[in-house]
C-alpha positions in Angstrom: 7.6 -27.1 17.4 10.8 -26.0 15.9 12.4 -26.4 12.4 15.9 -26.2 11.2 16.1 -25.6 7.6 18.5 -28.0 5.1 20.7 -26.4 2.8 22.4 -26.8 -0.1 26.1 -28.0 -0.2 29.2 -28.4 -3.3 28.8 -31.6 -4.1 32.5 -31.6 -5.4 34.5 -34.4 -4.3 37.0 -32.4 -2.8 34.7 -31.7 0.3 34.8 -33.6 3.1 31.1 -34.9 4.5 32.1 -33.6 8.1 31.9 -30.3 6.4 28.5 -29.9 4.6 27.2 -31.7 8.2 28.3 -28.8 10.1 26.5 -26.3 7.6 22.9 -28.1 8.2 22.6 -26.4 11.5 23.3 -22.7 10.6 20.9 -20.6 11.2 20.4 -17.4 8.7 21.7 -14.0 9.1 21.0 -11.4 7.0 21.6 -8.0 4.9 20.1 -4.3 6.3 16.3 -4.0 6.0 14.6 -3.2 2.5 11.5 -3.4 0.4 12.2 -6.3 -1.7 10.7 -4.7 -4.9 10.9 -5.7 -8.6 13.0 -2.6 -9.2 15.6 -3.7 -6.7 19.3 -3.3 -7.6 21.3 -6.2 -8.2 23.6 -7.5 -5.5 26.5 -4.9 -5.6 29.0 -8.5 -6.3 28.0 -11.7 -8.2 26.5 -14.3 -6.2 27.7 -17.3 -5.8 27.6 -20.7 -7.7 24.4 -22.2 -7.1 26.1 -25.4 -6.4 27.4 -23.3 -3.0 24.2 -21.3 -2.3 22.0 -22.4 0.8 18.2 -23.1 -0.8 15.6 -21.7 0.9 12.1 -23.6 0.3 8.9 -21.2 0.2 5.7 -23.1 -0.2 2.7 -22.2 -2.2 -0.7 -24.2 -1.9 -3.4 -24.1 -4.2 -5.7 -26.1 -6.3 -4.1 -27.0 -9.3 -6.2 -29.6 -11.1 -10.1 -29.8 -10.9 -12.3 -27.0 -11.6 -10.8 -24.5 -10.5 -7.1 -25.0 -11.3 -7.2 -22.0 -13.7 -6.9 -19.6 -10.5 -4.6 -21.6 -8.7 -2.5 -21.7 -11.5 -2.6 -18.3 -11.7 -1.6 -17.8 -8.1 0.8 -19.9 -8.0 2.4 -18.3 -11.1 2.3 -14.8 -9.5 4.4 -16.3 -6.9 7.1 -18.0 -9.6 7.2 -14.3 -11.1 8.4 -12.8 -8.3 10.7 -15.6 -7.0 12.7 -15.5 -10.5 13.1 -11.9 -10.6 14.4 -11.9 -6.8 16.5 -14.7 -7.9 17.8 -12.7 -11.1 18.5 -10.0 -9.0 20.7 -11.9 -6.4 19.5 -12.8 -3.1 22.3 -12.5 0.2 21.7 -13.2 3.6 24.7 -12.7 6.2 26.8 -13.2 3.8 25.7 -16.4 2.0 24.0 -16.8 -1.3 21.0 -17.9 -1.0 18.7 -19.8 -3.7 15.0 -19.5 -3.8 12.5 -22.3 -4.6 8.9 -22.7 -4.8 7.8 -25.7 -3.3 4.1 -25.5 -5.0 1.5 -28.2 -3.4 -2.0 -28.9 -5.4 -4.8 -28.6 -2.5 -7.7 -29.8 -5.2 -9.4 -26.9 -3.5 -10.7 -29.7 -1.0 -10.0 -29.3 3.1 -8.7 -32.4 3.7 -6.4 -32.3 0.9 -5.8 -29.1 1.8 -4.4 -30.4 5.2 -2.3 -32.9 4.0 -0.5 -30.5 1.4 0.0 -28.1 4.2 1.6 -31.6 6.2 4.0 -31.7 3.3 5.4 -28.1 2.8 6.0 -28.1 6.7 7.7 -31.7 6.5 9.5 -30.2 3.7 11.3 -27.3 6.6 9.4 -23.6 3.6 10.1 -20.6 5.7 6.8 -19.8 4.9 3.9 -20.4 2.7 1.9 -18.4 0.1 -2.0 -19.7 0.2 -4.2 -21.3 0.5 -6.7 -19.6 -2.3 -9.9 -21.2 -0.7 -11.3 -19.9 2.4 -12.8 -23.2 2.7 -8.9 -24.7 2.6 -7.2 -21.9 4.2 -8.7 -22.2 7.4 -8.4 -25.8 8.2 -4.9 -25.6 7.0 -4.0 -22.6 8.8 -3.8 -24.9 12.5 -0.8 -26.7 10.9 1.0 -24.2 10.0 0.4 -22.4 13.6 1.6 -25.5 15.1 4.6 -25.7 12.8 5.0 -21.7 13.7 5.5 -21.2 9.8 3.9 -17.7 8.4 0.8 -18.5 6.0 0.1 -15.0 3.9 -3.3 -15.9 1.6 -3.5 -14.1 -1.7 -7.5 -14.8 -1.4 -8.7 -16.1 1.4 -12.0 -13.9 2.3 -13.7 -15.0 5.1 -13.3 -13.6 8.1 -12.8 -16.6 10.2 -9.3 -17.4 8.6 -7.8 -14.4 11.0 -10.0 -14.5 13.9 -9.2 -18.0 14.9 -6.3 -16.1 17.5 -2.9 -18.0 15.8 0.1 -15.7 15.3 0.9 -17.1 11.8 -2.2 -16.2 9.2 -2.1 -13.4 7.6 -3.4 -11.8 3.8 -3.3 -9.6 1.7 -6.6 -8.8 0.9 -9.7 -7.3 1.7 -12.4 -9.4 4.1 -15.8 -10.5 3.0 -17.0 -8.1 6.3 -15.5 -5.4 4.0 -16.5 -7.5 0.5 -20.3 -8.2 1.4 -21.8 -4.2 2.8 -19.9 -3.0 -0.8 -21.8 -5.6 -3.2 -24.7 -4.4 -0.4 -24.6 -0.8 -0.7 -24.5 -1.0 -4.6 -27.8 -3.5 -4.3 -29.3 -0.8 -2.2 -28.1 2.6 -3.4 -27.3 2.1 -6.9 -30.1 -0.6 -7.9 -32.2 0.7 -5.0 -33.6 -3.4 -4.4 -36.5 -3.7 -2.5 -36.4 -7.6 -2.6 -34.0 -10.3 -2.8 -32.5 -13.5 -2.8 -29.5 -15.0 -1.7 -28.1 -17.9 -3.0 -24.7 -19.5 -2.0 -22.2 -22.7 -2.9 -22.0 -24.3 1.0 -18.4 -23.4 1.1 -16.7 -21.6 3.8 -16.3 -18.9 1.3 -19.4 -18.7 -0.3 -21.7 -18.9 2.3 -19.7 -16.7 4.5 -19.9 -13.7 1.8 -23.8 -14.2 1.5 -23.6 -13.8 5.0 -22.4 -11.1 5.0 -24.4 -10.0 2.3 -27.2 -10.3 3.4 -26.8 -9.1 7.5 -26.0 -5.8 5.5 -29.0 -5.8 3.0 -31.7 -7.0 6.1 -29.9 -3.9 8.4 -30.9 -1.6 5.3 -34.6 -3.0 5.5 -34.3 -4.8 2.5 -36.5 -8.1 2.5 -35.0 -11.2 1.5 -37.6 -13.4 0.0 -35.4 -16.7 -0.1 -32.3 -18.3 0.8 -31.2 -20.8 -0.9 -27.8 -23.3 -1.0 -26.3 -25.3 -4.1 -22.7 -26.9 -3.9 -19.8 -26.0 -5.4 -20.5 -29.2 -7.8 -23.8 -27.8 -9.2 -24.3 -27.0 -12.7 -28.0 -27.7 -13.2 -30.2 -24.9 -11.2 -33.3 -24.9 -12.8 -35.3 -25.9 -9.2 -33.4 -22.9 -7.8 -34.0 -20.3 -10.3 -37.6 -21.7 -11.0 -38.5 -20.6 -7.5 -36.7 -17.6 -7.9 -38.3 -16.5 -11.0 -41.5 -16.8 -9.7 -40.7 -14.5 -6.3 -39.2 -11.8 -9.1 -36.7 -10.0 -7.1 -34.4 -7.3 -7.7 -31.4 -8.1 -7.3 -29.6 -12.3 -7.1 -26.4 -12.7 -4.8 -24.6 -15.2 -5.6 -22.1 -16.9 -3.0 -19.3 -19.2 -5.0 -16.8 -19.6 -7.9 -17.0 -18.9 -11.2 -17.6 -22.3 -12.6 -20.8 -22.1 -11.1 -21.6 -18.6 -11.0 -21.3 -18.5 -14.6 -23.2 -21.3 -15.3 -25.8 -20.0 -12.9 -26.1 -16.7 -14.5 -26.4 -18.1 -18.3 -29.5 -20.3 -16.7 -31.4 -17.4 -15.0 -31.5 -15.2 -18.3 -32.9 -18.4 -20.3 -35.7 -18.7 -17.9 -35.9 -14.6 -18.4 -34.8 -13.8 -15.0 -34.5 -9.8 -15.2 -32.9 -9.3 -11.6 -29.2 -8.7 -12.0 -26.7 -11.1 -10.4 -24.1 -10.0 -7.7 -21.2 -12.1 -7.1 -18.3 -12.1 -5.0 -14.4 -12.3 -6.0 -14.6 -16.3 -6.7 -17.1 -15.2 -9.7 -15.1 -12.4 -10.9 -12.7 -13.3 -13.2 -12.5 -13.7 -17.2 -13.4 -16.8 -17.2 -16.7 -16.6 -16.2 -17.7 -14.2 -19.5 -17.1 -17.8 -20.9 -19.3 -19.6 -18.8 -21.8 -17.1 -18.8 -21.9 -16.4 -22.6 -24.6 -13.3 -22.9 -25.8 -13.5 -19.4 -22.3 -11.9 -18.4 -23.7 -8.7 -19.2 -26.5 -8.8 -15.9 -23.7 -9.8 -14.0 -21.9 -7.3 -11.4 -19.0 -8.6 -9.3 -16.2 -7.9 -6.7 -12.6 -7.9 -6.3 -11.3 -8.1 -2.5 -7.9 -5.8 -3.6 -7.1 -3.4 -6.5 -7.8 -4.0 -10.0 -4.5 -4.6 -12.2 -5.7 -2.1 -14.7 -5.9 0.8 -10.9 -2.2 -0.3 -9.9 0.3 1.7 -10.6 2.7 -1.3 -12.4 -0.6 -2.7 -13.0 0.4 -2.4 -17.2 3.9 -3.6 -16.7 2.9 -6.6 -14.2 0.2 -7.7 -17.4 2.9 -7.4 -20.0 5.7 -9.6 -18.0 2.7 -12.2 -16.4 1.8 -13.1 -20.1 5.4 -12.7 -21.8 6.7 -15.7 -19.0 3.0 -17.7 -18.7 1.4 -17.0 -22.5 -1.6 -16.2 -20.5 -3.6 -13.1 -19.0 -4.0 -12.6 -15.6 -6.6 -14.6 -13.9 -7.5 -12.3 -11.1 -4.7 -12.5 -7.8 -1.0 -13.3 -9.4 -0.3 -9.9 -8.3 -1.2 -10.7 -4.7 0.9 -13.8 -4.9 3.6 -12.0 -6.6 3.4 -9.4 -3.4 3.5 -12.4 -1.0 6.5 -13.2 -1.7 8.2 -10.5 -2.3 7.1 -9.9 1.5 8.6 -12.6 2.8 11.9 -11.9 1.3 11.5 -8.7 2.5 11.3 -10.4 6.4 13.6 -12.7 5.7 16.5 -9.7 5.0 14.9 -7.5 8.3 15.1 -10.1 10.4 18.8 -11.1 9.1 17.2 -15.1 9.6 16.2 -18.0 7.2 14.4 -19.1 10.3 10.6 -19.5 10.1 10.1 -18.0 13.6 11.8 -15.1 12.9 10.9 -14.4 9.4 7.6 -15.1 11.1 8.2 -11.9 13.5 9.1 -9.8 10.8 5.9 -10.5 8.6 4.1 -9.2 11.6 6.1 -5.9 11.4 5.6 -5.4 7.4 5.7 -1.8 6.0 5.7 -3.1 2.4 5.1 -0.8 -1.0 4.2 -3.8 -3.6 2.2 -3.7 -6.5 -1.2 -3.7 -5.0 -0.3 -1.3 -2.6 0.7 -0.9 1.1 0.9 -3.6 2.8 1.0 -3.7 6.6 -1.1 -5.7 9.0 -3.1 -5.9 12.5 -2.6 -7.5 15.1 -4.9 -10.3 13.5 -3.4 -10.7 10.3 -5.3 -8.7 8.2 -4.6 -5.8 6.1 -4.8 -2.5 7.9 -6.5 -0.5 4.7 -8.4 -2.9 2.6 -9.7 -2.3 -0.9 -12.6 -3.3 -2.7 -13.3 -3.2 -7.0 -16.4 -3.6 -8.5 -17.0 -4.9 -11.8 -19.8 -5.4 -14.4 -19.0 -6.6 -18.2 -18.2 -5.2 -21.6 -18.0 -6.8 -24.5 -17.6 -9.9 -22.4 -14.9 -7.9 -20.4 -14.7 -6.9 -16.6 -14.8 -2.9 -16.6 -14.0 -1.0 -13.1 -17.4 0.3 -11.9 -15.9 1.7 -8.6 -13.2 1.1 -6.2 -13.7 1.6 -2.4 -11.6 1.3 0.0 -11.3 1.0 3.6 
């Protein structure tokens, strides 16, 4: 199915209709390959009025109201970083100006929403599109955009099924839960040295598919698992869960899910006087669930499926320009957003094309330097060196317990 992309015309009386016609059909051409990068140099001339500059639509899909708008705010505000300091800089291809916009859709971190915002940003001709956060969302979604050959780069999307579903257009830029899952394993295993556990997870794509994983690593290590047991991602009242749990006394509690539950969760096991400590995946481990978890925080060790900000080498300067432009800290992946885009500009200017199908071809070639760190990918999608960061709590803080990578 193919796409030609509308762009922007003078509106100034003095041209004649026949003329901005004939410019709806040009394709894009662009400038020599290079890293986009925030340090970029300016355009070497001023670009042009952006009443004359052709606008190039880049879609972004996350949830944005419910529960867990807080991190798809912050994605999506990773991605506005980077498109206004590419914009600031001065944006050319073949010759023409070209104008940047985000076209942001709210997926309510629901599938079938999910679908219907990825319906939109295609009817709306993005070159390509920057989510979805959900695993549970991203997959679903990720046939439309196949269909639509538009380039879908997730800043979050875990499981493993999103890139082994065989379509040319998924891609991310982070680590898998079949990297995710043996690391929250091994540090059950080696560094709490469990003998028993349980598993518990929220009946998401995402969650489920990390306990998984979880716990095919923990059983291969001869660890038992005494239970396994599901929730939703709408619980907030577990006592029948952790009741059960408290009588088994295990070692160690995985938790599969999202931070307004795993916090919850975690606060409810230490007022029954649950001693095990809690493992959680990426959806758990953000700053927001010290909140939710009030105390219990502190028996809580989680994982990050990329670099911590406070590892990356622009980590510092990335914090101090996130919260001088969005008066807020960093949730957890804005700077895997802000790398998405700054690899598709980066395709768009090596394949010299404002066409999804060959920006498309060009993400599949990346050789990026961002701010998480090289990106490049396989022939599946998926990042060729993957990083994991575990966490536990200080002071109601997440502290870097180790990184490993890939």
């Amino acid at each position: 199915m193919r796409f030609k992309f509308a762009h922007a015309v003078s509106i100034a009386a003095a041209v004649a209709m026949a003329t901005a016609c004939g410019k709806k059909d040009e394709g894009g051409a662009g400038t020599a390959a290079s890293a986009a990068s925030s340090a970029a140099a300016p355009a070497a001339s001023a670009p042009a009025p952006a009443s004359a500059a052709t606008v190039v639509k880049i879609g972004h899909a996350a949830p944005l109201t419910g529960l867990q708008a807080h991190l798809g705010k912050d994605n999506e505000n990773g991605a506005r970083l980077a498109l206004e300091e590419i914009s600031a800089q001065g944006l050319t291809i073949d010759g023409r100006s070209i104008r940047l916009e985000l076209d942001s859709q709210d997926d309510a971190a629901d599938p079938r929403t999910g679908e219907e915002a990825a319906q939109r940003l295609v009817d709306d001709h993005v070159v390509a599109v920057i989510g979805h956060m959900n695993s549970g969302v991203s997959i679903p979604a990720s046939k439309i955009y196949s269909d639509a050959g538009i380039a879908q780069i997730s800043p979050s999307t875990t499981n493993p099924e999103y890139t082994k579903q065989g379509y040319k257009t998924t891609f991310r830029v982070v680590a898998t839960d079949a990297l995710q899952g043996p690391v929250l394993a091994g540090y059950a295993m080696k560094t709490l040295h469990a003998k028993k556990v349980v598993v518990v997870d929220d009946a998401t794509a995402y969650g489920r598919g990390l306990a998984d994983e979880f716990a095919k690593t923990v059983q291969a290590g001869g660890v038992k698992i005494a239970a396994r047991e599901q929730t939703t991602e709408k619980t907030r009242n577990f006592k029948a869960i952790l009741t059960k749990i408290k009588r088994i006394q295990p070692d160690v509690v995985m938790y599969g899910g999202m931070d307004v539950t795993g916090g919850p969760f975690a606060k409810e096991a230490a007022a029954l006087g649950i001693k095990a400590k809690i493992l959680a995946g990426d959806g758990v481990c953000t700053d927001k669930v010290a909140e939710l978890a009030g105390d219990a925080v502190q028996n809580l060790v989680c994982s990050e499926a990329g670099l911590a900000l406070s590892k990356m080498d622009k980590g510092a300067d990335f914090a101090q320009k996130y919260e001088a432009r969005f008066h807020t800290p960093v949730q957890i992946y804005a700077p895997f957003t802000y790398d998405a885009m700054y690899v598709i500009v980066d395709a768009m200017k090596r394949a010299n094309s404002i066409e999804a199908p060959k920006v498309l071809a060009a993400i599949a070639t990346t050789d990026y330097n961002g701010l998480t760190g090289h990106i490049a990918f396989d022939d599946k999608g998926d990042l060729k060196a993957g990083t994991i960061t575990l966490y536990d709590f200080k002071d109601k803080k997440k502290d870097v317990l180790d990184v490993v990578k890939q």
